[in-house]
Structure formats: structure tokens, C-alpha cells
MDTraj code that builds the backbone (N, CA, C; nanometers):
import mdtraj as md
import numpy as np

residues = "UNK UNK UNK UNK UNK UNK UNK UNK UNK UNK UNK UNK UNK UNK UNK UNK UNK UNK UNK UNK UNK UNK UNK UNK UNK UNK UNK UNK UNK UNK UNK UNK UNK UNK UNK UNK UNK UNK UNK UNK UNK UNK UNK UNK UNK UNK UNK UNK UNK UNK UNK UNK UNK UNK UNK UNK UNK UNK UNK UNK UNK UNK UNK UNK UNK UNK UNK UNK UNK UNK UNK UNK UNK UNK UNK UNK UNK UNK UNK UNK UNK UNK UNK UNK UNK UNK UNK UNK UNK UNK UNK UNK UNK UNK UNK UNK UNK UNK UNK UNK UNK UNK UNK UNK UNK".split()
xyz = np.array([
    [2.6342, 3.1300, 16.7203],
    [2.5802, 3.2347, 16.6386],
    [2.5072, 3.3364, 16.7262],
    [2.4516, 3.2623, 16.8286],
    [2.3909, 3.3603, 16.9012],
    [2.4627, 3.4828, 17.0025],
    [2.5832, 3.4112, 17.0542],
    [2.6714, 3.5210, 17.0926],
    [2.7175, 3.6311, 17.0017],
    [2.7446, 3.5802, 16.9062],
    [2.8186, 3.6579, 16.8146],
    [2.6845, 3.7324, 16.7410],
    [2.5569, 3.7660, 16.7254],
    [2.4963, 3.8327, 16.6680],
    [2.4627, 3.9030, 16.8577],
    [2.4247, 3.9042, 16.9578],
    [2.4129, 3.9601, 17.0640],
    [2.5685, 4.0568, 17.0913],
    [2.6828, 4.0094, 17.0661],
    [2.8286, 4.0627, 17.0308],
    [2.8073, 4.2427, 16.9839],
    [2.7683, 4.1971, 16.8631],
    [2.7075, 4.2776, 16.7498],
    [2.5866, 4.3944, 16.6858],
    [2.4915, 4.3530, 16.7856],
    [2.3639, 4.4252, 16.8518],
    [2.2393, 4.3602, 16.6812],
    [2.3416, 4.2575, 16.6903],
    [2.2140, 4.1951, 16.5600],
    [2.1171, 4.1132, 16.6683],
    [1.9737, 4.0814, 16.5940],
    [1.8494, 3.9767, 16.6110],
    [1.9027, 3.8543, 16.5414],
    [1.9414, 3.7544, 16.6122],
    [1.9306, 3.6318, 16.5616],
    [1.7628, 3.6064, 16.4808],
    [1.7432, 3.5752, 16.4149],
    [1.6116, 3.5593, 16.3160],
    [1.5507, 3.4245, 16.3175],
    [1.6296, 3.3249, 16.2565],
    [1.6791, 3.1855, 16.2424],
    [1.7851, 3.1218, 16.2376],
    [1.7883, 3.0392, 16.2244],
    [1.8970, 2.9506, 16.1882],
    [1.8386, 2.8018, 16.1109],
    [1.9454, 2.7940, 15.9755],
    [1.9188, 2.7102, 15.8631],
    [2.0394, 2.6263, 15.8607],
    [2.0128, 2.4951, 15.8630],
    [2.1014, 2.4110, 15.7943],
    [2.0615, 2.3378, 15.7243],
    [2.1712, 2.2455, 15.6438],
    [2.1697, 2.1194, 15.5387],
    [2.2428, 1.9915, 15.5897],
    [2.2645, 1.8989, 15.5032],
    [2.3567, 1.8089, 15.5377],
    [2.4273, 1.8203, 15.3536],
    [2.5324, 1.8058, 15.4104],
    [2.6395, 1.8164, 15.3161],
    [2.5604, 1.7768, 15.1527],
    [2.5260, 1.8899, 15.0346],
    [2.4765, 1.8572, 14.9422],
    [2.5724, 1.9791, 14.8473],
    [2.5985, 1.8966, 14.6984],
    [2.6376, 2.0014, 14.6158],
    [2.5488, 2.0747, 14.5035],
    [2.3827, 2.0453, 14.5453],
    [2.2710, 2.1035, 14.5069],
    [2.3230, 2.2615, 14.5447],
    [2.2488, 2.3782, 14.4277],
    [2.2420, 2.4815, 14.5143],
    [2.0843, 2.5216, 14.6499],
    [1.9830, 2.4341, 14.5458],
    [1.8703, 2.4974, 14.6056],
    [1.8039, 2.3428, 14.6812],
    [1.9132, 2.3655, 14.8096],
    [1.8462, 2.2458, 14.9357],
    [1.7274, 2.3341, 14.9946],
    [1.6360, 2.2431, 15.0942],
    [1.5848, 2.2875, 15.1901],
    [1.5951, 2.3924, 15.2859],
    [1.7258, 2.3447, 15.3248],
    [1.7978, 2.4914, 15.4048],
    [1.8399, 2.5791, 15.3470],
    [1.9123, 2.6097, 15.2308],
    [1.9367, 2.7312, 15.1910],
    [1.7918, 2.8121, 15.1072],
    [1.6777, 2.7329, 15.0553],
    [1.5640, 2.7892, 15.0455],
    [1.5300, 2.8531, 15.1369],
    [1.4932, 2.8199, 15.2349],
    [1.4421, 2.8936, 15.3594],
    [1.5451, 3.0039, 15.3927],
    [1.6593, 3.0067, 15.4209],
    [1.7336, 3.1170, 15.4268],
    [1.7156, 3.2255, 15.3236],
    [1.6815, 3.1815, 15.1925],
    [1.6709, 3.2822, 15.0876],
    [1.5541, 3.3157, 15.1338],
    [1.4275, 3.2609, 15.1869],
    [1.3359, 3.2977, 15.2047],
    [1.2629, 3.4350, 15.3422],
    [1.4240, 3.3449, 15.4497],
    [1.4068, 3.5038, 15.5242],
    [1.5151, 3.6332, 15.4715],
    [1.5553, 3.5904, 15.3824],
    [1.6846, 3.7171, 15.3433],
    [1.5667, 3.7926, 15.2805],
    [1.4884, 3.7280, 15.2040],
    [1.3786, 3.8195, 15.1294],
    [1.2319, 3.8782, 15.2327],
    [1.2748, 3.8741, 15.3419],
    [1.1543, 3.9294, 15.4326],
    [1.1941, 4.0605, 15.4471],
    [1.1484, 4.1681, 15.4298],
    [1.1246, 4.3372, 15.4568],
    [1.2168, 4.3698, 15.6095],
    [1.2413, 4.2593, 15.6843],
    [1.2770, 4.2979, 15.8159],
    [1.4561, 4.2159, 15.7911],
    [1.4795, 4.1825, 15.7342],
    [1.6291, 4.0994, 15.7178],
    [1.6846, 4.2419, 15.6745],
    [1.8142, 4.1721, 15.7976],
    [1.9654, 4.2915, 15.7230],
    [2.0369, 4.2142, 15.6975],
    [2.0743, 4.0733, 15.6668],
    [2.1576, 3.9961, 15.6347],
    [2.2043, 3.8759, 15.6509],
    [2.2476, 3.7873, 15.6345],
    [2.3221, 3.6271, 15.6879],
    [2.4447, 3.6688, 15.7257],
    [2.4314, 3.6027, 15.8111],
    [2.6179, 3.5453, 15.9515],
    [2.6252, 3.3879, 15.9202],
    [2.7596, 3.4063, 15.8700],
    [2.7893, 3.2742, 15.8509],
    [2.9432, 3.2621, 15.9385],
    [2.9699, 3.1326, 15.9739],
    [3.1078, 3.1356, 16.0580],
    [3.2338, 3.1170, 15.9529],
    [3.1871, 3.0859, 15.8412],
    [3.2791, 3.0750, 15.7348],
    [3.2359, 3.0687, 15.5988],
    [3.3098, 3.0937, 15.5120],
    [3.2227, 3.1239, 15.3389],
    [3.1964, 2.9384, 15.3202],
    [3.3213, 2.8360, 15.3859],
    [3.2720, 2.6635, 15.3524],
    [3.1452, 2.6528, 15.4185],
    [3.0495, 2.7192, 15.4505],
    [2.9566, 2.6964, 15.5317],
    [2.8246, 2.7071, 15.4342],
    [2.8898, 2.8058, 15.3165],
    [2.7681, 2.7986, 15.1947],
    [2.7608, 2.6708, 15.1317],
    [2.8798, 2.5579, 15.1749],
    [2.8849, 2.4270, 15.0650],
    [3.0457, 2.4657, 14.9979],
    [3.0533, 2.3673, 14.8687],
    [3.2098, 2.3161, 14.8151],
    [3.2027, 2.4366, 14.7791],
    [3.3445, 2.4724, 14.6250],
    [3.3358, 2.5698, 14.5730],
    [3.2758, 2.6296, 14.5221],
    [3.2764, 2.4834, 14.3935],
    [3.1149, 2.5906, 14.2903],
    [2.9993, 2.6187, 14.3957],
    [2.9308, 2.5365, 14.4697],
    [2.8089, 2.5354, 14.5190],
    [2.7863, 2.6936, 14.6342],
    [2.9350, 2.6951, 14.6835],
    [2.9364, 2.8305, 14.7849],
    [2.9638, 2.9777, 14.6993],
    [3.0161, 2.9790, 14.5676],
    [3.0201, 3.0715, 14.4562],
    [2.9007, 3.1302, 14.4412],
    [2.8420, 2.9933, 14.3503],
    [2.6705, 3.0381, 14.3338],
    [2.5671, 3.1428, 14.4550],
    [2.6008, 3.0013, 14.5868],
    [2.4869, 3.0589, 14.6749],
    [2.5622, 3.2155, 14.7069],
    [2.6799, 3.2528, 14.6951],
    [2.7133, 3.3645, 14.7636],
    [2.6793, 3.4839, 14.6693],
    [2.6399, 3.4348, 14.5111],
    [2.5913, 3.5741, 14.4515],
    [2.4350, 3.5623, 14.4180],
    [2.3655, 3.4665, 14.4895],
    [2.2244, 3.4186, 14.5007],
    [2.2112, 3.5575, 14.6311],
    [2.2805, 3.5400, 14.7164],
    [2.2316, 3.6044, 14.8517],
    [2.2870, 3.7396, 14.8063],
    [2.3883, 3.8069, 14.7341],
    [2.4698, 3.8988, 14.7005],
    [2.3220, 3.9934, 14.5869],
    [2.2556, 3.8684, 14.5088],
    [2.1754, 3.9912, 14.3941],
    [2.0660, 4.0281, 14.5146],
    [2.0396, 3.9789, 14.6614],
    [1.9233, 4.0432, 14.7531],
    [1.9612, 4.2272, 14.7880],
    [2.1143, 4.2079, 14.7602],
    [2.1321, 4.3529, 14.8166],
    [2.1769, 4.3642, 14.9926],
    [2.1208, 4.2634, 15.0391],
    [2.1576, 4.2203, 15.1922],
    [2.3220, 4.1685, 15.2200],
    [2.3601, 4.2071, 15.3485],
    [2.5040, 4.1836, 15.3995],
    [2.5123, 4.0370, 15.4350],
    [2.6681, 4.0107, 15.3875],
    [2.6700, 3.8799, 15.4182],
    [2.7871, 3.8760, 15.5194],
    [2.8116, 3.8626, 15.6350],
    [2.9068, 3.8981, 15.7420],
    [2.9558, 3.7158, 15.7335],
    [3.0937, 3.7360, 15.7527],
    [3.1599, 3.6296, 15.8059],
    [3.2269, 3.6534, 15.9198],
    [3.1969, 3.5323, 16.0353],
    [3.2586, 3.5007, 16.1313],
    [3.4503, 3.5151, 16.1565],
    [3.4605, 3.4392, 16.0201],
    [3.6031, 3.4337, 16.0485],
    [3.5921, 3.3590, 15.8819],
    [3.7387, 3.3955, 15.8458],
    [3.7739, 3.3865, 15.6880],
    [3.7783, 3.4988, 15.5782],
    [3.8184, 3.5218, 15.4859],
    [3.7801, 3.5719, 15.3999],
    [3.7045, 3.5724, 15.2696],
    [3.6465, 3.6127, 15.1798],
    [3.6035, 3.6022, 15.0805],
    [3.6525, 3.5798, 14.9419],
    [3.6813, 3.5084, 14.8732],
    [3.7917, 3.5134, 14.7592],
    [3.7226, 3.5729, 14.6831],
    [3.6288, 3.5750, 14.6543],
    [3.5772, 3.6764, 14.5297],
    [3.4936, 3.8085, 14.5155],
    [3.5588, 3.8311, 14.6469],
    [3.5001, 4.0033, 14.6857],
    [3.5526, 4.0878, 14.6033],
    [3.6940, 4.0671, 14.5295],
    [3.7425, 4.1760, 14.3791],
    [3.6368, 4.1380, 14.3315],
    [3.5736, 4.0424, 14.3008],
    [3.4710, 4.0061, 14.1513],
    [3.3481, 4.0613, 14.1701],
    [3.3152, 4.1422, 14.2519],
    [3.2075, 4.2770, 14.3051],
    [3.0471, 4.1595, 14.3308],
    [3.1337, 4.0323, 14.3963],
    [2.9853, 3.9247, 14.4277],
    [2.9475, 3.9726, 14.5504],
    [2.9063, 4.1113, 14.5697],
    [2.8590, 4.1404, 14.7310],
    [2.9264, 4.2236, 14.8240],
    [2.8664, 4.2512, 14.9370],
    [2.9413, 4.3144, 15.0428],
    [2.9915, 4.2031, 15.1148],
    [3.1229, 4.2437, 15.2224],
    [3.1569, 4.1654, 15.3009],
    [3.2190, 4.1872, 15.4180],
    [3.1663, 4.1587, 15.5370],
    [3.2146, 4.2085, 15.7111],
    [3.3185, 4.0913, 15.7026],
    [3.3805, 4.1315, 15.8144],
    [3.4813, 3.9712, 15.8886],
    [3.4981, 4.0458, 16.0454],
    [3.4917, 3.9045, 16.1408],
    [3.5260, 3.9186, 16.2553],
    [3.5630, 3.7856, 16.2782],
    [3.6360, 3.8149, 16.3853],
    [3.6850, 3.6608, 16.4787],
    [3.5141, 3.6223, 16.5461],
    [3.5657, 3.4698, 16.5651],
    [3.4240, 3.3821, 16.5898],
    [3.4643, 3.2561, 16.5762],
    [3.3604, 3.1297, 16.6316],
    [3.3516, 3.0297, 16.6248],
    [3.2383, 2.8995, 16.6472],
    [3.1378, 2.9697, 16.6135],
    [3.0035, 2.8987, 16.6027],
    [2.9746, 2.8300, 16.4571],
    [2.8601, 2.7321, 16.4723],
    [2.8610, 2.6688, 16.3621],
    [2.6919, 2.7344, 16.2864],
    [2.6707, 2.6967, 16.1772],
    [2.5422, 2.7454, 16.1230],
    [2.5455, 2.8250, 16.0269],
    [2.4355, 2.9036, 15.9833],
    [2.4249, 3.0412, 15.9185],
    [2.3161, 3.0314, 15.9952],
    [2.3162, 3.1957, 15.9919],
    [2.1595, 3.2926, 16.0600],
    [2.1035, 3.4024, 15.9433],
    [1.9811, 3.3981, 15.9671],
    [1.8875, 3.5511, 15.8817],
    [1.9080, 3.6635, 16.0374],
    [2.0284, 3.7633, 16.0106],
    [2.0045, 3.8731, 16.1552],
    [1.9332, 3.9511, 16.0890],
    [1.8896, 4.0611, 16.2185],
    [1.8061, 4.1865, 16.2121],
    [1.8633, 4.2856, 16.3116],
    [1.8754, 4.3967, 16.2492],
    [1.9632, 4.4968, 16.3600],
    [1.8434, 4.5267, 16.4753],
    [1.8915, 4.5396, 16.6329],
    [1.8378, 4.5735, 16.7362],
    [1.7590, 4.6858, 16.7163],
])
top = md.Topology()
chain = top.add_chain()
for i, resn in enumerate(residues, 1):
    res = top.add_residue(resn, chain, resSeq=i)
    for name in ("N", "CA", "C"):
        top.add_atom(name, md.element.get_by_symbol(name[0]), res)
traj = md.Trajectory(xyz[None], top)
């Protein structure tokens, strides 16, 4: 993640994980909501949309982070429900594991 936000001229912020849960509101994705909502966040980098969790659980969190107004960039993949207006969405090639809160340089 860190190459790929230095890639990019983003601030790595943090980095949040879980262990495999089909909760929406774990530990780790709290805290991520919690820096998406800091005045200085431009968005989450994720290396893939399975990285929000299963289906339903990565649906939810992706229009949880989508009503902040903040960018949600993927590493690599696409979005299946970017017609369904759940958000903005980047894509680039990549291969790190995680999600990050970036901040532009």
C-alpha cells in the first residue's frame, strides 16, 4: 500500500484490518470510518473491492464509505455497482494487501 500511495503522490494515513467477519461494523472498519471522517482524509485504497469482506458485507461497507463523499480507489478490480451511483471509483494495477485512510501530498 505504501508503494502504491507514494506511486500516486497520496499520504499513507493508516492502515486497518480485520480477520475475516461478516459483521459490517468490526474494529477495523470502525476506525477506518473514523479516519475517512477526519477533515484531512481524501479517501481509502483498497487492493480489491473482496477486501471490504463477502458480498453483502462489502456492498454495505462500500456505500457506508460512499455517503462520506470521499474516494474510494481500487488497486486492481472493478466495482460492480458503480451503475448503482454507490460512489466514485479509481482503478489501477497493484498488489498489496490492506486498506489505507490516504491524504494527497
Amino acid at each position: 500500500m505504501s508503494a502504491y500511495c507514494d506511486q500516486h503522490e497520496l499520504m499513507l494515513g493508516s492502515v486497518f484490518t480485520d480477520h475475516r467477519d461478516d459483521r459490517i461494523m468490526t474494529p477495523g472498519f470502525v476506525g477506518l470510518m473514523d479516519a475517512v471522517n477526519s477533515s484531512h482524509s481524501y479517501g481509502v485504497v483498497l487492493p480489491s473491492l473482496a477486501h471490504l469482506g463477502g458480498r453483502w458485507t462489502a456492498r454495505r461497507r462500500w456505500a457506508w464509505i460512499a455517503s462520506t463523499g470521499r474516494r474510494l480507489i481500487l488497486v486492481r478490480g472493478r466495482h460492480p455497482w458503480q451503475s448503482a451511483g454507490l460512489g466514485r471509483l479509481s482503478r489501477e494495477d497493484g498488489h498489496e494487501p490492506g486498506a489505507c485512510d490516504a491524504h494527497p501530498r
